[in-house]
C-alpha positions as CSV (number, residue, x, y, z in Angstrom):
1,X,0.0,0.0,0.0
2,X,2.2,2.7,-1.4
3,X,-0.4,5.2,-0.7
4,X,-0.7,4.8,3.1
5,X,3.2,4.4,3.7
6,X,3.1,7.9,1.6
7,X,0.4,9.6,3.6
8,X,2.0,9.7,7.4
9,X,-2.0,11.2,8.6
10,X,-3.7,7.9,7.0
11,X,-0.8,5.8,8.4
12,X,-0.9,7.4,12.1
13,X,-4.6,6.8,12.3
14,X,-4.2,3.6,11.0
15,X,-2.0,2.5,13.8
16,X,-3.7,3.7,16.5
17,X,-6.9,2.2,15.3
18,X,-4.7,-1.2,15.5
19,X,-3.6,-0.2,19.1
20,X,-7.1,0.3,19.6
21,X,-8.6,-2.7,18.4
22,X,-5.3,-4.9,20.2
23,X,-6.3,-3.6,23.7
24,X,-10.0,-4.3,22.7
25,X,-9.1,-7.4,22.4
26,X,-7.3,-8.1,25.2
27,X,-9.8,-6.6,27.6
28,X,-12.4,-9.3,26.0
29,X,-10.1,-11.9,26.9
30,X,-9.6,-11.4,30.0
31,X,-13.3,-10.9,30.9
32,X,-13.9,-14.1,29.1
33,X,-11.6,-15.9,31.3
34,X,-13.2,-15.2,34.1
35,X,-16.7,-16.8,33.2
36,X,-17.6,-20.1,33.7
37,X,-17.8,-22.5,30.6
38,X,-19.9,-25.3,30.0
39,X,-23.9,-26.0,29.8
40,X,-26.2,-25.6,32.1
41,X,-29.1,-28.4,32.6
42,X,-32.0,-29.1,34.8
43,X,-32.0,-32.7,35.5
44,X,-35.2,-34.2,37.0
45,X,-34.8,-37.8,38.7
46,X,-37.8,-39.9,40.0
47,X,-37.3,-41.7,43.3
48,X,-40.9,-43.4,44.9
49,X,-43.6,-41.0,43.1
50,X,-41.8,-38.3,43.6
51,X,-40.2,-36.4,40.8
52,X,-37.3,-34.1,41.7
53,X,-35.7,-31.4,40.0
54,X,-32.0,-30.1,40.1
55,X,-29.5,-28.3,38.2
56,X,-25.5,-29.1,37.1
57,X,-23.5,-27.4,35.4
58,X,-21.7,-30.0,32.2
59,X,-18.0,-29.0,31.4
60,X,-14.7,-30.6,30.3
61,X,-11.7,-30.7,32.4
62,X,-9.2,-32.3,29.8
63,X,-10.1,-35.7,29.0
64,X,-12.8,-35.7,31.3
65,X,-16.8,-34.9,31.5
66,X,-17.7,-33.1,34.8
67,X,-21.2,-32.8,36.0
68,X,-21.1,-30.7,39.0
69,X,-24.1,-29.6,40.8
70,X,-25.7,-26.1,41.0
71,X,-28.1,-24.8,43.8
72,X,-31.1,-23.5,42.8
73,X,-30.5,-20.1,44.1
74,X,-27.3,-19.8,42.3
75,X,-28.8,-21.2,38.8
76,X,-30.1,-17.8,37.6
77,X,-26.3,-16.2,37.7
78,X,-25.0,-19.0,36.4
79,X,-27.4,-18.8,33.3
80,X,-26.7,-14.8,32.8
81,X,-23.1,-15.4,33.1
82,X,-23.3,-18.5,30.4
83,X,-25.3,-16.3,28.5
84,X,-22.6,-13.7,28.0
85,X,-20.0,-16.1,27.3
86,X,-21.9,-17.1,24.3
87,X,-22.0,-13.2,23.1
């Protein structure tokens, strides 16, 4: 791009959009790092009659499949946090 290495304005602005963008970038990664990953499921079980209803939270740690288990106050931040890992 002969015209931009030419035009020091077009190439200044150009580089701080790129500084810009890089610490953009950065900041998203870090928040993204800090939010939980996996699924979250209701699971229902049926013991005597009775049906029950429970929440875990499905992830992989390596090799491995953990189910680990959610309250049911806690299950509505886990969801909005999930959510915005998606995003």
């Amino acid at each position: 791009m002969r015209v931009v290495e030419k035009d020091r304005v077009i190439s200044g602005m150009l580089r701080d959009e790129l500084k810009r963008c890089r610490e953009l970038l950065a900041g998203l990664q870090k928040s993204a790092a800090t939010l939980p990953k996996g699924a979250l499921k209701e699971r229902k079980k049926r013991y005597k009659d009775k049906s029950y209803s429970y929440y875990s939270l499905k992830y992989r740690d390596g090799e491995k499949v953990v189910n680990k288990h959610v309250s049911s106050d806690q299950a509505p931040v886990l969801m909005k946090k999930l959510e915005q890992g998606k995003k």
